[in-house]
C-alpha atoms as a printed R data frame, in Angstrom:
   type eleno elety resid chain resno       x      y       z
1  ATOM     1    CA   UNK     A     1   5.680 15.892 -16.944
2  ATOM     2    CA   UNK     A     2   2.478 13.503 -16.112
3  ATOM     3    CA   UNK     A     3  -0.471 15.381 -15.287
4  ATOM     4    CA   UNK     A     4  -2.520 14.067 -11.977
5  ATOM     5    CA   UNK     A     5  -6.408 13.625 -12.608
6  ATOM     6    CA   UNK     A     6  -7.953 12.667  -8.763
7  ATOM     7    CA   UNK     A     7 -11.305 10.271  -9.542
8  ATOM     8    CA   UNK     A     8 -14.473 11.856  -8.015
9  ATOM     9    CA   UNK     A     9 -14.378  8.440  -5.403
10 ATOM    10    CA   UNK     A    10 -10.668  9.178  -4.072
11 ATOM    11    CA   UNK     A    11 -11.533 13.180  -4.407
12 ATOM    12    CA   UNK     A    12 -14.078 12.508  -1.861
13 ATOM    13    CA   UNK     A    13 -11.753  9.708   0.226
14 ATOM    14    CA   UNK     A    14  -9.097 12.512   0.825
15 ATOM    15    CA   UNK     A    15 -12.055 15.409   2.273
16 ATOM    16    CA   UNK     A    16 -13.358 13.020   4.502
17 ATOM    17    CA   UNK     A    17  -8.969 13.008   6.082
18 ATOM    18    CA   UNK     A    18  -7.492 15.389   8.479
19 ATOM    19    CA   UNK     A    19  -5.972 18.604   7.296
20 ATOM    20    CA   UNK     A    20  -2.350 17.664   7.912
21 ATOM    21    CA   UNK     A    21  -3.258 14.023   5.761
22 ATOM    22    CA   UNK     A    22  -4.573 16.120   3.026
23 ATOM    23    CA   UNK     A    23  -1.494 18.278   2.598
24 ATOM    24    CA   UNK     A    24   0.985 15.473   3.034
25 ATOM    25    CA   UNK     A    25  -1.002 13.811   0.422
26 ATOM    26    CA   UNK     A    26  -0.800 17.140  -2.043
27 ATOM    27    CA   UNK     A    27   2.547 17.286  -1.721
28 ATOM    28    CA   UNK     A    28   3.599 13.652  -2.731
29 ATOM    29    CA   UNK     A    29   1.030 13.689  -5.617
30 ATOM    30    CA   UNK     A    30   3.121 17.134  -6.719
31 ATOM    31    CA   UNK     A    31   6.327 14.825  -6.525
32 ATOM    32    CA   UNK     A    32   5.437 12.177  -8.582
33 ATOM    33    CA   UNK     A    33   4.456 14.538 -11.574
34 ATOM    34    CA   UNK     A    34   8.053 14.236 -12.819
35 ATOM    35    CA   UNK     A    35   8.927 10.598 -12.564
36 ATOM    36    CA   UNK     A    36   6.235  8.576 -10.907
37 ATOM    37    CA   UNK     A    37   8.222  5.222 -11.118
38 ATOM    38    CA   UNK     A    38  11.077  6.177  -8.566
39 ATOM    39    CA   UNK     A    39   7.983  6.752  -6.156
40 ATOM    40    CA   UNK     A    40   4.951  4.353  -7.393
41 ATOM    41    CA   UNK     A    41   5.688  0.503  -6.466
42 ATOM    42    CA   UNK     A    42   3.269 -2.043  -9.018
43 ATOM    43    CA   UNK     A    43   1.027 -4.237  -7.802
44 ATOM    44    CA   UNK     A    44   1.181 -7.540  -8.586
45 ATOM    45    CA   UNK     A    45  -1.522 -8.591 -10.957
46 ATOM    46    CA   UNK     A    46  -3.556 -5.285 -11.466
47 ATOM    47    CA   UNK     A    47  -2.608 -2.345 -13.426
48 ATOM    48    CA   UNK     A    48  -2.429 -0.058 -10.848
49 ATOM    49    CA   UNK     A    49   0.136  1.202  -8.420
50 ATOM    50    CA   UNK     A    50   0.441  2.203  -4.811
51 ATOM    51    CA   UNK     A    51   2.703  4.800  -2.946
52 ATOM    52    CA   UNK     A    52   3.061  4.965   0.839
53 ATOM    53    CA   UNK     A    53   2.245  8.241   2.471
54 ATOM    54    CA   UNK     A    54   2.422  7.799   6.046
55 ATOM    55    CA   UNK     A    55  -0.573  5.747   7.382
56 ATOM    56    CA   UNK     A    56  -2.158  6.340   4.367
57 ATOM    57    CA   UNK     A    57  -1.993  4.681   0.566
58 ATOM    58    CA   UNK     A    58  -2.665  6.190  -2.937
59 ATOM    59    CA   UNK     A    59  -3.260  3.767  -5.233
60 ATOM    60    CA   UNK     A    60  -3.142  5.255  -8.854
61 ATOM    61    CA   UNK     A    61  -3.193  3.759 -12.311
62 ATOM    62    CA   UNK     A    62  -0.382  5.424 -15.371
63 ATOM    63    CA   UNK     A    63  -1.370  5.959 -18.747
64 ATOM    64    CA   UNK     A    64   2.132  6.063 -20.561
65 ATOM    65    CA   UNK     A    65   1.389  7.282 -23.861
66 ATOM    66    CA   UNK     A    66  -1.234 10.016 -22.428
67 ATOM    67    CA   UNK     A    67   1.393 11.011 -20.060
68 ATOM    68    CA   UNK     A    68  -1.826 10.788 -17.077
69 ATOM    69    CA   UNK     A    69  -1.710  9.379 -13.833
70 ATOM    70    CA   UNK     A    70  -5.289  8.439 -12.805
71 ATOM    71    CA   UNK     A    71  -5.777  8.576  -8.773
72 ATOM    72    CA   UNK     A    72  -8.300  5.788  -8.101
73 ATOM    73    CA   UNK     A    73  -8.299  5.453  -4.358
74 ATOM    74    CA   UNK     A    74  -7.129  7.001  -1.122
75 ATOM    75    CA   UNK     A    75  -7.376  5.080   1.937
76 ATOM    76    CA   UNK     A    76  -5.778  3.701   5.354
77 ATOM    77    CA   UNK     A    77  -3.835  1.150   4.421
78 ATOM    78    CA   UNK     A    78  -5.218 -1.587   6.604
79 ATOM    79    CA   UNK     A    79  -8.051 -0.762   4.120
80 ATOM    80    CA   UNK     A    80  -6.942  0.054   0.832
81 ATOM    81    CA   UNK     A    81  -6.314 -3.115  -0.979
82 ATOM    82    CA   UNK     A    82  -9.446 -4.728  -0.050
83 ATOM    83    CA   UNK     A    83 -12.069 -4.747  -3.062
84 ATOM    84    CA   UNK     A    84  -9.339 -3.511  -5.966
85 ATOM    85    CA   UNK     A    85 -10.328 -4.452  -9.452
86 ATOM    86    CA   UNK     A    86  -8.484 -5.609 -12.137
């Protein structure tokens, strides 16, 4: 099982959502502690990866041989691709 570390910039990009967006959002990061490929789709060019959760994106990078999935960003996702690093 992967364990889920949130960054301190998507920690504070999920308080600043509505309650129900917050527990929709706790809930899918619970589901991808198992197998986080069957829900994660890659991004082409980056190292990270995004999952859909309603209006919303999480876009998360996965340390394999840590077993760690890294939460980088939380946002709408008209937004949430803009400014993504490599």
């Amino acid at each position: 099982m992967y364990k889920i570390i949130i960054s301190n910039n998507a920690q504070s990009q999920i308080k600043k959502l509505t309650t129900e967006a917050q527990k929709r959002i706790e809930s899918s990061l619970d589901r991808i502690k198992i197998r986080p490929h069957a829900f994660l789709k890659k991004l082409v060019s980056l190292p990270l990866y995004a999952m859909k959760v309603g209006k919303y994106r999480i876009i998360a990078r996965i340390f394999e041989n840590k077993l760690i999935i890294l939460v980088v960003k939380v946002a709408h996702k008209k937004n949430v691709y803009k400014k993504l690093e490599k």
